[in-house]
C-alpha positions in Angstrom: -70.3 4.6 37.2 -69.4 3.1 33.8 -66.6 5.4 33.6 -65.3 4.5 36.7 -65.3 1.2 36.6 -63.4 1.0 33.0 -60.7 3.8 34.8 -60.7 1.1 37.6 -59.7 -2.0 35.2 -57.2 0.4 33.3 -55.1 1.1 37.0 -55.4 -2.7 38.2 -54.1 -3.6 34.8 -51.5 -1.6 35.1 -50.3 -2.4 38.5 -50.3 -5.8 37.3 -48.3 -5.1 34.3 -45.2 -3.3 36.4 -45.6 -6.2 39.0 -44.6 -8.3 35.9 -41.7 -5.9 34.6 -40.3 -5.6 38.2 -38.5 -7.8 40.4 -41.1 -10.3 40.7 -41.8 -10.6 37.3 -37.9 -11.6 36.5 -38.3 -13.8 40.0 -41.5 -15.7 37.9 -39.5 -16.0 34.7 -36.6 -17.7 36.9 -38.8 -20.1 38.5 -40.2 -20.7 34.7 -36.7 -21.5 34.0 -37.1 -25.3 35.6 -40.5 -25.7 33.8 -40.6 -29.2 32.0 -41.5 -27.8 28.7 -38.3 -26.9 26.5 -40.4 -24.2 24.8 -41.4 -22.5 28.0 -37.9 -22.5 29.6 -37.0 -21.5 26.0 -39.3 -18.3 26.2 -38.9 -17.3 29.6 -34.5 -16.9 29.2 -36.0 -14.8 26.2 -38.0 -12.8 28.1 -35.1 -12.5 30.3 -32.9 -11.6 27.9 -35.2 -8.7 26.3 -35.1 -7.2 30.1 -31.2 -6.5 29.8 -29.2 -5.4 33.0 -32.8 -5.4 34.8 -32.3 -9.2 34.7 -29.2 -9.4 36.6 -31.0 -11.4 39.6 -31.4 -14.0 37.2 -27.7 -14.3 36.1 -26.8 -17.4 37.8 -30.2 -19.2 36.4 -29.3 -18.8 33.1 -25.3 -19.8 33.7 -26.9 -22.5 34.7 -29.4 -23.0 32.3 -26.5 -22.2 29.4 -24.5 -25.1 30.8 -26.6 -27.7 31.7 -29.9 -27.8 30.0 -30.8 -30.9 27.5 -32.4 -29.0 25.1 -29.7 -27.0 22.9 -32.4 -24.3 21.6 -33.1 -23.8 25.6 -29.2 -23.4 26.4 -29.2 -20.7 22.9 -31.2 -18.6 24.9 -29.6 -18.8 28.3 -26.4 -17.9 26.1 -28.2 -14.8 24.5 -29.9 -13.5 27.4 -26.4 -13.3 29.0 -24.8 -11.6 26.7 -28.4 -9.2 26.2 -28.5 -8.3 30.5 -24.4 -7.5 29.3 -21.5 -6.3 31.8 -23.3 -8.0 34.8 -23.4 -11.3 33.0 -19.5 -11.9 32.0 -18.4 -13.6 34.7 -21.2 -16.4 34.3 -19.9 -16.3 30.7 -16.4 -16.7 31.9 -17.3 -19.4 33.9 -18.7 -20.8 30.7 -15.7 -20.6 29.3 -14.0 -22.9 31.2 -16.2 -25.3 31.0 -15.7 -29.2 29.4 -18.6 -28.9 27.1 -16.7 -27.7 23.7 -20.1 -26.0 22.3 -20.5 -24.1 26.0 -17.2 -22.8 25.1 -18.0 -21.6 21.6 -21.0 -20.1 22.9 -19.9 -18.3 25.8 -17.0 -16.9 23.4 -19.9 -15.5 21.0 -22.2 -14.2 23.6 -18.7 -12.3 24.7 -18.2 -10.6 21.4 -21.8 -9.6 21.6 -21.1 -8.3 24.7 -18.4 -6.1 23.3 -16.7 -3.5 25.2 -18.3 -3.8 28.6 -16.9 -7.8 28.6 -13.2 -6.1 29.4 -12.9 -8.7 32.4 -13.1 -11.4 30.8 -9.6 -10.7 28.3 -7.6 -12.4 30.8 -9.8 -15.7 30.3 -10.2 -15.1 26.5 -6.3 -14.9 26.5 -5.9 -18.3 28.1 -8.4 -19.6 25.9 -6.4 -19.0 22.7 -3.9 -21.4 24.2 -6.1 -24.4 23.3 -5.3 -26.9 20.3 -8.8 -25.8 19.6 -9.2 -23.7 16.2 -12.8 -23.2 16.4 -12.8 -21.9 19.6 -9.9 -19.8 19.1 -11.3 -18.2 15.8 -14.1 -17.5 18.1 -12.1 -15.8 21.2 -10.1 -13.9 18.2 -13.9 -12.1 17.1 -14.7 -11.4 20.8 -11.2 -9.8 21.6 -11.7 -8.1 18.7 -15.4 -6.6 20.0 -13.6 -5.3 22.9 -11.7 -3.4 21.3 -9.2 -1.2 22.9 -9.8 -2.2 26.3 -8.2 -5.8 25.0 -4.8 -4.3 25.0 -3.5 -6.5 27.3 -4.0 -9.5 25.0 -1.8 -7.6 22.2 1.2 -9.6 23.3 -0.6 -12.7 22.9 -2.0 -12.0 19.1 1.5 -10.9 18.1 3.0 -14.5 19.2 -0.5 -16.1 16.8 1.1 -14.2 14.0 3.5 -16.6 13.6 1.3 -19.7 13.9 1.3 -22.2 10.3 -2.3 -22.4 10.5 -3.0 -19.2 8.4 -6.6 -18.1 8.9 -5.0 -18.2 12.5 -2.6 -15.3 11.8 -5.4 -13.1 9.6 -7.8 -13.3 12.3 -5.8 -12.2 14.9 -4.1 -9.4 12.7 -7.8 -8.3 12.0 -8.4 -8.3 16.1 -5.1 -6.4 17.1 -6.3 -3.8 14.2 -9.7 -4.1 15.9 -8.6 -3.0 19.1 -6.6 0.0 17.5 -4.3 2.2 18.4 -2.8 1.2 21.2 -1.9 -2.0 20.0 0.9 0.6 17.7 4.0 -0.1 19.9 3.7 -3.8 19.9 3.0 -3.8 16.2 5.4 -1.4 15.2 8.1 -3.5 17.3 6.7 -6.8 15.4 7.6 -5.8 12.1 10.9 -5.6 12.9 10.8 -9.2 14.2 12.9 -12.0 12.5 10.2 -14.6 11.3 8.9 -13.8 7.8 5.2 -14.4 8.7 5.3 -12.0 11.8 6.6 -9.2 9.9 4.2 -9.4 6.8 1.1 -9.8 9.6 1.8 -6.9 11.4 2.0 -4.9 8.1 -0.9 -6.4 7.4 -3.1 -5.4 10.6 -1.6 -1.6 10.6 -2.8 -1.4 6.7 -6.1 -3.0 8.3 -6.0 0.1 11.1 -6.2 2.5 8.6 -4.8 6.5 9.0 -4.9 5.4 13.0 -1.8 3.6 12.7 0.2 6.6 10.7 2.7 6.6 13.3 4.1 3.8 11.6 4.7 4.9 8.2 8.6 5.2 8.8 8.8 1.8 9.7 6.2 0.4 6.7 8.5 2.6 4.8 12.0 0.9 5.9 9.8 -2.6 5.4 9.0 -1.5 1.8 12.5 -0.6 0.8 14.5 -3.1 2.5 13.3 -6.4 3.8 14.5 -9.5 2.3 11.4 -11.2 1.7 8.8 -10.2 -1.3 6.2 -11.5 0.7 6.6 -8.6 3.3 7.5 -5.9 0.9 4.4 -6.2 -0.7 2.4 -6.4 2.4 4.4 -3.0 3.6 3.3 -1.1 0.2 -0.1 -2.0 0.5 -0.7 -1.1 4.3 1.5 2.1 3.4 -1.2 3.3 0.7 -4.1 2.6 3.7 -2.1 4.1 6.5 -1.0 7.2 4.7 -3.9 7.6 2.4 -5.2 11.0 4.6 -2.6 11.7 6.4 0.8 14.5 6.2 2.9 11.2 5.0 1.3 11.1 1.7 4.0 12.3 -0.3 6.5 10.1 1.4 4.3 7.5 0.6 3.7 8.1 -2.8 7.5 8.6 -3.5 8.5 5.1 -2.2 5.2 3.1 -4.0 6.2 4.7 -7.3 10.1 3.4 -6.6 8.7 0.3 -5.8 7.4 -0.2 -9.4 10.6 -1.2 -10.1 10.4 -4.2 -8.2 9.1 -7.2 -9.9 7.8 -8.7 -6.7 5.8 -5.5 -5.5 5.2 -3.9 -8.9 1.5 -5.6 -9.1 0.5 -4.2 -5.3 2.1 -0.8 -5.7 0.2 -0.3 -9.1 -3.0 -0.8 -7.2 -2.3 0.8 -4.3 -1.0 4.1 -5.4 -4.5 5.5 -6.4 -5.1 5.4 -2.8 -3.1 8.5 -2.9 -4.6 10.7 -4.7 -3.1 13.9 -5.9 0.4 13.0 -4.1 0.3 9.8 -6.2 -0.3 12.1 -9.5 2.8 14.5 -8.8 5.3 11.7 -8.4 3.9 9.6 -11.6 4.7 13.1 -13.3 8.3 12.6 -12.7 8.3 8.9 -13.4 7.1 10.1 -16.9 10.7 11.9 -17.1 12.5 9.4 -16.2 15.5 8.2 -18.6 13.9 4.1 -18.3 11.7 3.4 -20.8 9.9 0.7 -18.7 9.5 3.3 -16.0 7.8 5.8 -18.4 5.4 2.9 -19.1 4.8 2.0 -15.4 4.0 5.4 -14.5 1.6 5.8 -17.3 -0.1 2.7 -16.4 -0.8 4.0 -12.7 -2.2 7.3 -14.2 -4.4 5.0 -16.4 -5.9 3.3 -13.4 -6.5 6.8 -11.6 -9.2 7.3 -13.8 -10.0 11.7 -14.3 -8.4 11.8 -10.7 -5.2 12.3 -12.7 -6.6 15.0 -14.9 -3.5 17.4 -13.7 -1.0 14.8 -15.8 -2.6 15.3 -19.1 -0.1 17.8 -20.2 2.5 15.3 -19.6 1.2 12.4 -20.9 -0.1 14.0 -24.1 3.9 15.0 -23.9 4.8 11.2 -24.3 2.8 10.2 -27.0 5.9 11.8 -29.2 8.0 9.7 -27.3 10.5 7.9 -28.6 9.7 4.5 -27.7 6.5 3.4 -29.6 5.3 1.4 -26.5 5.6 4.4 -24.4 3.7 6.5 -27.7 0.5 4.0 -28.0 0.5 3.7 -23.9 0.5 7.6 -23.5 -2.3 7.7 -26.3 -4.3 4.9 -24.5 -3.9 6.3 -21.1 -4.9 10.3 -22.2 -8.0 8.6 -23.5 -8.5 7.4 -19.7 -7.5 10.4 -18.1 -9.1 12.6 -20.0 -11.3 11.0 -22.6 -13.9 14.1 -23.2 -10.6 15.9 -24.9 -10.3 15.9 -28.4 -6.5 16.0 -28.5 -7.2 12.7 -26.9 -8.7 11.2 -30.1 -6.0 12.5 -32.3 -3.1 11.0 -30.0 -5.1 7.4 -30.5 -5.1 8.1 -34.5 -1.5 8.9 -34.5 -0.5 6.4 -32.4 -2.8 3.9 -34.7 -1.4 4.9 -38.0 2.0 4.6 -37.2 3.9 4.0 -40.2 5.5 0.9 -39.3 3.1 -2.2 -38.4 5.9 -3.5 -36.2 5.7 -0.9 -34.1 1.7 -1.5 -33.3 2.7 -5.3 -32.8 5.5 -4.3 -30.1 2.4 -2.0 -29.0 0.0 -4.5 -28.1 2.6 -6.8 -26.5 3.9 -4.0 -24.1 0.5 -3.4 -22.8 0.2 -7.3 -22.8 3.5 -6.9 -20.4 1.8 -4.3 -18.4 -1.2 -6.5 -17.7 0.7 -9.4 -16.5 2.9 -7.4 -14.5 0.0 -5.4 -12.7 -3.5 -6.6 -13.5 -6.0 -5.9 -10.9 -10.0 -6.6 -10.9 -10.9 -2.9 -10.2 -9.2 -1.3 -13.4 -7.4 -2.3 -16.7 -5.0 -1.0 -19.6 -6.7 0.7 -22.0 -5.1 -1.7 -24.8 -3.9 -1.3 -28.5 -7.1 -2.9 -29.5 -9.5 -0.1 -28.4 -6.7 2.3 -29.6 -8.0 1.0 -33.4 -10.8 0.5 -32.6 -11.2 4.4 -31.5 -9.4 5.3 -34.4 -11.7 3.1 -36.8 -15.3 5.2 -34.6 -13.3 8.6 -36.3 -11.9 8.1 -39.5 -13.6 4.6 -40.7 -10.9 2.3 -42.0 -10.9 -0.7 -43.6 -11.1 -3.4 -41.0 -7.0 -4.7 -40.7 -7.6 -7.7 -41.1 -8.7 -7.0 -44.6 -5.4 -6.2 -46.1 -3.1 -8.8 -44.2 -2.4 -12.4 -45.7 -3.8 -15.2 -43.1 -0.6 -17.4 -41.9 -0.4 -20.8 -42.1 -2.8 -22.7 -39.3 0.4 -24.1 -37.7 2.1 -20.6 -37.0 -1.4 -18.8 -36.3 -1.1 -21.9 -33.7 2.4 -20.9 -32.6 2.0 -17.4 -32.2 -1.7 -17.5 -30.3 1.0 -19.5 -27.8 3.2 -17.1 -27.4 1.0 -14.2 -26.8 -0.5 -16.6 -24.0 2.3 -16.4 -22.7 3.2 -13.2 -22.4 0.0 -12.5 -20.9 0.2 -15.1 -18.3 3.6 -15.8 -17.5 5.0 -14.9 -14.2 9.1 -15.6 -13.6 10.7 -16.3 -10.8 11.0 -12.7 -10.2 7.1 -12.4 -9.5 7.1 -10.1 -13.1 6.6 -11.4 -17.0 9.4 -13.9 -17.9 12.2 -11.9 -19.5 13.4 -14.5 -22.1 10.0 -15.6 -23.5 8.9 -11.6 -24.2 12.2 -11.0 -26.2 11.3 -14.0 -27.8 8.1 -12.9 -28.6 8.8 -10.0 -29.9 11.4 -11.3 -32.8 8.6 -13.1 -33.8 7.0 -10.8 -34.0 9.2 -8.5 -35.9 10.2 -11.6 -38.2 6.6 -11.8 -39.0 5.8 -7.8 -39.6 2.3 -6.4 -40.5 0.8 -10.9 -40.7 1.5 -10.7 -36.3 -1.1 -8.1 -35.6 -4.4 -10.0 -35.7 -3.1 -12.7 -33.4 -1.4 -9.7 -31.3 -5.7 -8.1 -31.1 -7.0 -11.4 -30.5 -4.8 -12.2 -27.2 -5.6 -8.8 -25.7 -9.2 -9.3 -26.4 -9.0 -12.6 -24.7 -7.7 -10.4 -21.5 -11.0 -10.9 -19.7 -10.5 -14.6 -19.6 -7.0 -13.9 -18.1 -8.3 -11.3 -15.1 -7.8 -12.4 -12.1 -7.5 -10.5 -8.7 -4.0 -10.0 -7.7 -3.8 -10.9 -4.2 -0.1 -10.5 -1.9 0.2 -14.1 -1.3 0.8 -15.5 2.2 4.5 -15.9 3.2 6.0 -19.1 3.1 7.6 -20.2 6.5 11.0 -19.2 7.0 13.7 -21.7 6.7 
């Protein structure tokens, strides 16, 4: 009898329990809706919510409820059980779009994005909403278009035109959400980055780089960006997106080719440097012939680059230990610096630092130290820095033990210790009107620095120690608007 009884209680209980889950549990949570108490209307939306598409009956309710309540933690909910019951919801959502209350409207655009995919009906009212002189909101409608993802398509047209808009966190966010919504957004971006406004072209760069090895279609046209358009802004914008887009792709050499060319630009020299590691073994190959080349300065570039790349560029270390007997002592000391990244378990490494150390003329270690100082300021980045002549003694004082150099040198007079601790400043931090190191205040530097021989070189170590007070992350700065 016992037994019974207790088997009893366990079936009523849990008749009543699916009465509660079923349609007449979300019918008694709808009437709770209009309870007095804020935390009971509160609890029963949530209870709503937690129900998902099961809850559609109680849709309207909670439009209701998310518009007009008194209680803002009691319209939350309403908002979040919409967005929880999902695809059968969005229209209430829409409506609460539209409404006049400016915080309904920033919540319905939330509970949108949290929607995601299944809100594709409402695009056409997200679309309209990015017409209002409302930033908020439209940051807002940007995320939830965003969400969607590719079923947004139709509101690609309407993210290109914010690309050109002053405000800029306007133009980012919707280069993020056309990226978002992926690749079939390509013909409308592709098309955009031949358009005539400046900020249009280095946005749309921008959100293919941002769409990754999806977007590899476009590398011709990132390429023709790269090479020829008249603004810096957008060139640089084009090299970095190239180095994301082609990263894994068949366009990696092409790639590679055109970011190590762009070294030679001033204005893109910093984000090609940074970007070309991106490209792996491609990138390696085509800094191999920069190392040939006939320039000087483009020896130097393309050792830099290797140095960034870390042991990935393990397959140049035949080359570079070729150029620490080059003829330019910067490109000797760089080479020596860089073989020590590359490939630093090597002891052919540790001899190229000694030679390059004990170079007989102390000139040639001062021009040392400020061509790497050159490098820096021409392509610093936060993830990875030239290996400078400091730690080239300072290697070669861990093998053979020298006297410290300071030891043997004269100090200077205060005043022209003064003067020269200037001009390395400069070097290291000056940036020209060409976006690279001002031209006239290394060459000045550097008869200085010859005029004052072996007496130059501890000022030369202190400014490159000081290098970590000059880091800084090298971001492609926004474009100006055109004229």
């Amino acid at each position: 009898m016992r037994l019974r009884a207790v088997l009893g209680a366990g079936l009523m209980l849990a008749l009543a329990s699916s009465a509660t889950a079923g349609p007449d549990g979300v019918a008694d949570l709808i009437r709770s809706l209009k309870k007095d108490q804020p935390e009971v209307r509160a609890r029963s939306a949530r209870d709503l919510g937690k129900r998902g598409a099961a809850a559609r009956a109680a849709v309207p309710a909670l439009g209701a409820v998310m518009r007009q309540d008194e209680t803002p933690e009691v319209r939350l909910a309403a908002g979040v059980a919409l967005a929880q019951i999902g695809r059968p919801a969005v229209p209430e959502l829409v409506k609460a779009l539209r409404d006049e209350d400016r915080n309904t409207r920033l919540r319905a655009a939330r509970q949108l994005a949290v929607v995601g995919p299944d809100a594709v009906d409402a695009v056409p009212a997200l679309v309209a909403a990015l017409r209002e002189n409302d930033i908020g909101l439209r940051r807002e409608v940007l995320a939830a278009l965003g969400e969607i993802g590719p079923a947004a398509k139709d509101a690609a047209p309407a993210l290109i035109a914010l690309l050109a808009e002053k405000n800029k966190e306007l133009p980012r966010r919707a280069a993020s959400a056309l990226a978002r919504i992926g690749p079939v957004c390509l013909p409308v971006l592709r098309a955009a980055l031949k358009d005539d406004r400046e900020a249009v072209r280095y946005w749309s760069a921008c959100a293919l780089g941002l769409m990754g090895p999806d977007a590899e279609e476009a590398v011709p046209d990132l390429l023709v960006r790269l090479k020829e358009d008249r603004r810096a802004s957008v060139r640089s914008m084009a090299a970095s997106a190239l180095a994301e887009v082609a990263a894994a792709g068949k366009a990696r050499n092409d790639a590679a080719a055109a970011l190590v060319a762009a070294l030679k630009d001033p204005a893109v020299r910093p984000t090609a440097a940074h970007s070309l590691p991106q490209l792996g073994q491609a990138a390696v190959l085509k800094l191999i012939d920069g190392l040939r080349d006939k320039d000087a300065d483009a020896r130097l570039r393309a050792l830099f680059v290797l140095g960034l790349m870390g042991t990935e560029a393990r397959a140049a270390v035949p080359d570079v230990r070729q150029a620490t007997a080059d003829p330019d002592a910067r490109v000797r000391a760089l080479a020596a610096s860089t073989l020590a990244q590359i490939d630093p378990a090597t002891k052919r490494a540790v001899r190229a630092m000694e030679k390059a150390a004990s170079d007989a003329k102390a000139q040639q270690l001062a021009r040392c130290a400020a061509a790497n100082a050159q490098m820096q300021a021409n392509a610093i980045h936060q993830q990875a820095g030239v290996r400078s002549v400091a730690e080239v003694l300072t290697a070669r004082q861990a093998v053979i033990a020298p006297p410290p150099i300071s030891a043997s040198i004269p100090p200077l007079p205060p005043q022209v210790n003064a003067q020269l601790d200037q001009i390395v400043d400069l070097i290291a931090l000056s940036n020209g009107n060409d976006g690279g190191l001002n031209a006239t205040a290394y060459n000045n530097a550097l008869t200085l620095i010859d005029n004052l021989g072996p007496a130059a070189i501890p000022a030369l170590l202190r400014g490159v120690l000081r290098w970590k007070d000059y880091q800084r992350v090298v971001v492609t700065p926004p474009p100006k608007d055109d004229d």
